[in-house]
Every structure is written in structure tokens, then in C-alpha cells.
Wavefront OBJ file of the C-alpha trace (Angstrom):
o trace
v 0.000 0.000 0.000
v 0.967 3.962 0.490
v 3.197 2.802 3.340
v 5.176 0.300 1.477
v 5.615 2.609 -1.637
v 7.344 5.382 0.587
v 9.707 2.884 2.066
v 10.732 1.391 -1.247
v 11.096 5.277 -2.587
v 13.151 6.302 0.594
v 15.167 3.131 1.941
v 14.591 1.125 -1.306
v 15.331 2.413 -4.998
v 12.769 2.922 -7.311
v 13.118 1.943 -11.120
v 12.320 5.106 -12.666
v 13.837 4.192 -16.703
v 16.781 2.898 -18.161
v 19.774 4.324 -20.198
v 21.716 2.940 -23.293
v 25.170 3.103 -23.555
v 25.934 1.669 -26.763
v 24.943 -2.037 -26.020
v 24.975 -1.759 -22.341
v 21.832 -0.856 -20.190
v 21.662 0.705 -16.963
v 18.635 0.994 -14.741
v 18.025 4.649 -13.234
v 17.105 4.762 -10.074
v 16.090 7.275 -7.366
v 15.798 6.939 -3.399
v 16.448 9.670 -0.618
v 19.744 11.050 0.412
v 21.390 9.082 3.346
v 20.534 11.881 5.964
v 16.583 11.349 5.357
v 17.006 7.555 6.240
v 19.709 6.990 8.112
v 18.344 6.466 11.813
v 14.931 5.803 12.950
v 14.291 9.479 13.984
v 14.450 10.170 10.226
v 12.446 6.997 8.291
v 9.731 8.094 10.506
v 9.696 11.860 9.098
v 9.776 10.196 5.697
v 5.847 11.271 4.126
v 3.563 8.870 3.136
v 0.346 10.049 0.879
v -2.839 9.196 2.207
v -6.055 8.011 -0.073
v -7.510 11.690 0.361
v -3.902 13.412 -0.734
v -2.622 14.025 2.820
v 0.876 14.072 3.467
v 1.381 11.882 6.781
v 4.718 11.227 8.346
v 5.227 7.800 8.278
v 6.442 7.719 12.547
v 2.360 8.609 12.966
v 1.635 5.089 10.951
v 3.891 2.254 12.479
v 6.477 2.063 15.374
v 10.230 2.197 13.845
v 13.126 0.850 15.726
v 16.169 -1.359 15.061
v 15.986 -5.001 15.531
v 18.049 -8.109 14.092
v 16.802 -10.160 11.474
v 17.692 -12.305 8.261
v 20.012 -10.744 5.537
v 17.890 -12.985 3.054
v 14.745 -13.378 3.271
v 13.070 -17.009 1.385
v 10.351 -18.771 0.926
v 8.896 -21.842 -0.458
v 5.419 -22.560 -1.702
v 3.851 -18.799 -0.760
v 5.677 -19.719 2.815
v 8.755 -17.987 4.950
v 11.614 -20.371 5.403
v 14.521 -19.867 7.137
v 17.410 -22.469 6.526
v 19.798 -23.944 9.117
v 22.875 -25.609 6.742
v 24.853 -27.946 8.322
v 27.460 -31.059 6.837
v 27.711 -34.598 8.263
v 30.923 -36.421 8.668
v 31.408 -40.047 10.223
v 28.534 -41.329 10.448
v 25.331 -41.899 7.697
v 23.555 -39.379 6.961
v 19.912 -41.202 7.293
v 20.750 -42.071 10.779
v 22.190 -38.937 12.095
v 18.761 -37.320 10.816
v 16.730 -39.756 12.305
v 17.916 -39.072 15.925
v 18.013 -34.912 15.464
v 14.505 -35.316 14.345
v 13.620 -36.981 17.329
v 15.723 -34.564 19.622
v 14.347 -31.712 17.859
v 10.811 -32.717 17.860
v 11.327 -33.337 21.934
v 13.188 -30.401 22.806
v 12.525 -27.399 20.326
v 8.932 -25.967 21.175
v 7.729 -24.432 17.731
v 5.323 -21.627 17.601
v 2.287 -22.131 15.925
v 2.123 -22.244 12.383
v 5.918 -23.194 12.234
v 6.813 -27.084 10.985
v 10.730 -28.218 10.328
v 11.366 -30.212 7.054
v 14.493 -32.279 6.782
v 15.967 -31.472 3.316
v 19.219 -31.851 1.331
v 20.931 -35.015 0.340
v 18.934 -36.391 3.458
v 15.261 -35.707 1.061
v 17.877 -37.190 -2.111
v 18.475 -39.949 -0.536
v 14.730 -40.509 0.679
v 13.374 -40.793 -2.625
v 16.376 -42.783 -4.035
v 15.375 -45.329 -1.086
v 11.828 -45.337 -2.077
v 13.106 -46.382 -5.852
v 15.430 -48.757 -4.508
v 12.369 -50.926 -2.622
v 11.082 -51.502 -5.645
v 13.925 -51.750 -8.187
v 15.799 -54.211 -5.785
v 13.439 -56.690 -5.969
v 12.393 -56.526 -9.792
v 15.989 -56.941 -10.106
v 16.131 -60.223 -8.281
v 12.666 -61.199 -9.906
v 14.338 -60.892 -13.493
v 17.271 -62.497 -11.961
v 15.292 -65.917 -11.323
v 13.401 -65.426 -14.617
v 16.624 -65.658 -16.235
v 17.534 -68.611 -14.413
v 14.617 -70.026 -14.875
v 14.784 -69.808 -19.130
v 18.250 -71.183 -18.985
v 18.297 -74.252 -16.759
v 14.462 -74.866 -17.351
v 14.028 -75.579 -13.418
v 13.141 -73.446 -10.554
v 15.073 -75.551 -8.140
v 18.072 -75.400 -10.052
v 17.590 -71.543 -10.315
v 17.026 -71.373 -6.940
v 20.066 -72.504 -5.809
v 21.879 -69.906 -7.941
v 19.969 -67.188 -6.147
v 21.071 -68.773 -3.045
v 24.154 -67.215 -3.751
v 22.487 -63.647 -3.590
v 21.870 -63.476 0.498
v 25.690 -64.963 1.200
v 27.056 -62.293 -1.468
v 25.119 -59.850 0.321
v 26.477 -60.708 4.094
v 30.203 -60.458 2.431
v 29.538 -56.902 1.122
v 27.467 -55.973 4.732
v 30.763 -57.130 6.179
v 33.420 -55.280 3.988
v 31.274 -51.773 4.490
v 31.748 -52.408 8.327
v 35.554 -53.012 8.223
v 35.992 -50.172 5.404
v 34.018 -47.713 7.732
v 31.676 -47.293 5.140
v 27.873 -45.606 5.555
v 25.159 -46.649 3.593
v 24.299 -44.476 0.932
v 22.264 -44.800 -2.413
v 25.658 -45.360 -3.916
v 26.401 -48.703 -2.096
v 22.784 -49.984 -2.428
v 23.553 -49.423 -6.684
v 26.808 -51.268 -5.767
v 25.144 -54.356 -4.355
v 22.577 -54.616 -7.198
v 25.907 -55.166 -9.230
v 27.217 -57.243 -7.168
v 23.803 -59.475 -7.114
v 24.530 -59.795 -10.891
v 28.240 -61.014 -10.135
v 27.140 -63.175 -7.492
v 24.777 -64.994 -9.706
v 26.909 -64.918 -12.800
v 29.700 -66.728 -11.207
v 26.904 -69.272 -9.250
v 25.778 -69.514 -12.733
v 29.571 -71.035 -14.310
v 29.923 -72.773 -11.164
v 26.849 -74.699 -11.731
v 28.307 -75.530 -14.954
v 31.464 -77.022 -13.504
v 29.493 -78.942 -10.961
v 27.547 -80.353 -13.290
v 30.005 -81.253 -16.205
v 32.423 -83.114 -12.987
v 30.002 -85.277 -11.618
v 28.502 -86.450 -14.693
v 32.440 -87.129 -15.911
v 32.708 -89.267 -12.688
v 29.203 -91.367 -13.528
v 30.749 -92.207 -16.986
v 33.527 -93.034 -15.135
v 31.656 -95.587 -12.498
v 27.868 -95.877 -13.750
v 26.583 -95.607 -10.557
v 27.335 -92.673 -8.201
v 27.630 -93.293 -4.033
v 27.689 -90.177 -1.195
v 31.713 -90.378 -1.571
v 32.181 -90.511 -5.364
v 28.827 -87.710 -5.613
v 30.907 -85.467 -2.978
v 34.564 -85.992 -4.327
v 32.803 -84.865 -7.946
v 31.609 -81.992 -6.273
v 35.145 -80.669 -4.921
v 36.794 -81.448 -8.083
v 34.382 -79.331 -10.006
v 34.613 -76.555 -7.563
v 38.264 -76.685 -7.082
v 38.522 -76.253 -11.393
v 36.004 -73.011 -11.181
v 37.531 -71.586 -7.902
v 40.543 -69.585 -9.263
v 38.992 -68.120 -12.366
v 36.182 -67.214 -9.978
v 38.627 -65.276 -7.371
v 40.097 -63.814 -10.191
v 36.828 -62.360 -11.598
v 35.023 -61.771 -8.303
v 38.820 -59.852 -7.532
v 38.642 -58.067 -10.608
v 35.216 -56.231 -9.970
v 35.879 -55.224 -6.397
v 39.532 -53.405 -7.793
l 1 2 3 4 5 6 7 8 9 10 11 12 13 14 15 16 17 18 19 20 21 22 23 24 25 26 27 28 29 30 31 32 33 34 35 36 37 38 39 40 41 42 43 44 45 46 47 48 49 50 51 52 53 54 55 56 57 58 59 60 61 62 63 64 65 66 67 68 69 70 71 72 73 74 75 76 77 78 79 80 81 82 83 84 85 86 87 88 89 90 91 92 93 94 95 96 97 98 99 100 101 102 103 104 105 106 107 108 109 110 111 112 113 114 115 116 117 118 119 120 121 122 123 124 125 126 127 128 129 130 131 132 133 134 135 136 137 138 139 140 141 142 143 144 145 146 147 148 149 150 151 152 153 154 155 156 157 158 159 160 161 162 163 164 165 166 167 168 169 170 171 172 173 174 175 176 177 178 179 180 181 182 183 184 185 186 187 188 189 190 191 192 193 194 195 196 197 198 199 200 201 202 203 204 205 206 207 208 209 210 211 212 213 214 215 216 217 218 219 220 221 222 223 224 225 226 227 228 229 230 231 232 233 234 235 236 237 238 239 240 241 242 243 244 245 246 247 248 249 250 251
């Protein structure tokens, strides 16, 4: 209103044109002198026009005094919002928000009309998790289809995705002696490493296979023993070249 437009003409500046300089343009602008608005004595002699043409001195319309408040002031969807930054370091970020949201929410009385929103990477990581519940476990769904089409039993690809939970433990285990946090980052890592562990279940399988049916052309009819020495001689044959590749991905 009247009372905002003489503060923007006296302690603001007020567009009143623009000047060309060749190709450069430069706004014009006009506001009072710095003895008219200076102190608090003088904003408050500053005029403001009333609806009937009176000129009223603005100290007769509102209280003026000095007072601290934000250099910047932002909001978000028609809403104030003030912003507290802060960076987390040794420890996961999900966690560390977790327990200031509950400290917060038991010892930081809000006025009314006031609500705190957790934002950032924190939010990022939020909606990343939200994808992940559901891309995790198409993933291991298309997995077992896959398993499925190529040994044409769902026992057999079964115990290929049996690999998945012990894969899983290993890289739960390496995060904890690296000193790693869990981030949307590691959970992309393990979905990779879901396709390694099933890719080398899936060659082992192969060796396993090809041994002990060597060993029942060898004796036509297979005991415990002979069934169990097969095994270890397949696995034995497939367990280099599957350090080597399992070594390979984690460098």
C-alpha cells in the first residue's frame, strides 16, 4: 500500500527508466539522500500520501526501531523459510537425521504455524530409497526369470539365487571393516554385485555339473563319496577363475 511505496522510494530504490550506452543498459534509479534515512528518527519523518492526498509522516503510521533479522529473506510454496545448513561427517547421513529429528521434535517448542522439514541429500536420498524398494526386488525377480529360461528348473535356479543373500552378508561385512555408511551409492553397488554373485553361481553350476557327470561315466553308478569328491573337483577347477573375476570387480 501507500506505506510500502514510501519505504521502497526512501530506503529502497525505485526503477524510474533505463539508459543505453551503446549495447549496455543501466537501470536509473532514485531513493532519498542518506541523511533522510539513516536512523529511525528520520524513516519516521519520511511522508507517506494518504487516499484523500494528505501528506502523513510515516512515525504517525507504524512504530520504527532497530531489531536483528535475516540478511535474506526465502520462501517456499507462498511460505517464509529460514534455513539452518549444516554437513555430516562419520557417520550416515539417514541415521544422524533420524535421531536430530527426534531430539528436535522433543526439545525445540515451535510456535504455531511453524513445521521443520528435513531437506538436502537427506530428502535425495529418501526418494532414491523409495526407488530402490522396488527396483531391488524386480531386479532379483528378473534375476530368477533368467535362471529359470536357462536351466528350465526353478530348483536349479534357486540354488543360484542362493548365492544372492551370502554375497550380500560379504559386502554388509566389507562396508563395516571399510568404515563405510550406507548411501544410495552402495545400495547401486550391491545390485551389481547381485549380478556377479549370480553370474559366477551360474559357471559354477556348470562345472558342478560337467564333474560329476564325468565321474558317472567313469563308475555308472554314483555313491555319497564318489557324488561329494565330484563336487570338490568341479569346484576346485572353477575356484581360481572365480577369485580372479570376483577380484577383478571389487579393484
Amino acid at each position: 500500500g501507500a506505506i510500502q511505496d514510501a519505504i521502497e522510494r526512501g530506503i529502497g530504490e525505485t526503477n524510474l527508466s533505463v539508459t543505453v550506452e551503446g549495447r549496455r543498459r543501466f537501470p536509473v534509479r532514485v531513493r532519498y539522500a542518506p541523511e533522510f534515512r539513516s536512523s529511525p528518527q528520520a524513516i519516521s519523518q519520511l511522508p507517506v500520501t494518504s487516499p484523500a492526498g494528505a501528506s502523513i509522516p510515516l512515525g504517525q503510521l507504524a512504530t520504527i526501531n532497530t531489531v536483528e533479522g535475516p540478511t535474506m529473506i526465502s520462501s517456499e510454496n507462498g511460505l517464509l523459510r529460514g534455513t539452518v545448513l549444516l554437513n555430516v561427517r562419520g557417520r550416515d547421513v539417514g541415521g544422524f537425521v533420524d535421531e536430530a529429528r527426534a531430539r528436535v521434535a522433543r526439545e525445540v517448542q515451535l510456535p504455531a504455524g511453524y513445521y521443520v522439514q528435513w531437506s538436502g541429500q537427506y530428502e535425495n536420498q529418501q526418494r532414491a530409497r523409495q526407488r530402490l524398494l522396488i527396483v531391488v526386488p524386480v531386479v532379483l525377480v528378473i534375476i530368477f526369470g533368467l535362471l529359470y529360461i536357462t536351466y528350465g528348473s526353478a530348483i536349479e535356479a534357486a540354488h543360484v539365487l542362493l548365492a544372492v543373500p551370502f554375497a550380500l552378508t560379504g559386502g554388509v561385512y566389507l562396508l563395516w571393516l571399510m568404515k563405510f555408511n550406507f548411501s544410495v551409492a552402495v545400495w547401486v553397488g550391491f545390485i551389481a554385485l547381485f549380478g556377479t554373485a549370480v553370474q559366477t553361481g551360474v559357471v559354477m553350476v556348470i562345472y558342478l555339473e560337467e564333474a560329476v557327470e564325468r565321474k558317472r561315466r567313469e563308475l555308472g553308478t554314483l555313491t555319497r563319496g564318489t557324488l561329494k569328491e565330484a563336487v570338490m573337483e568341479g569346484a576346485l577347477l572353477r575356484l581360481r577363475p572365480k577369485v580372479m573375476t570376483v577380484s577383478t570387480v571389487v579393484a
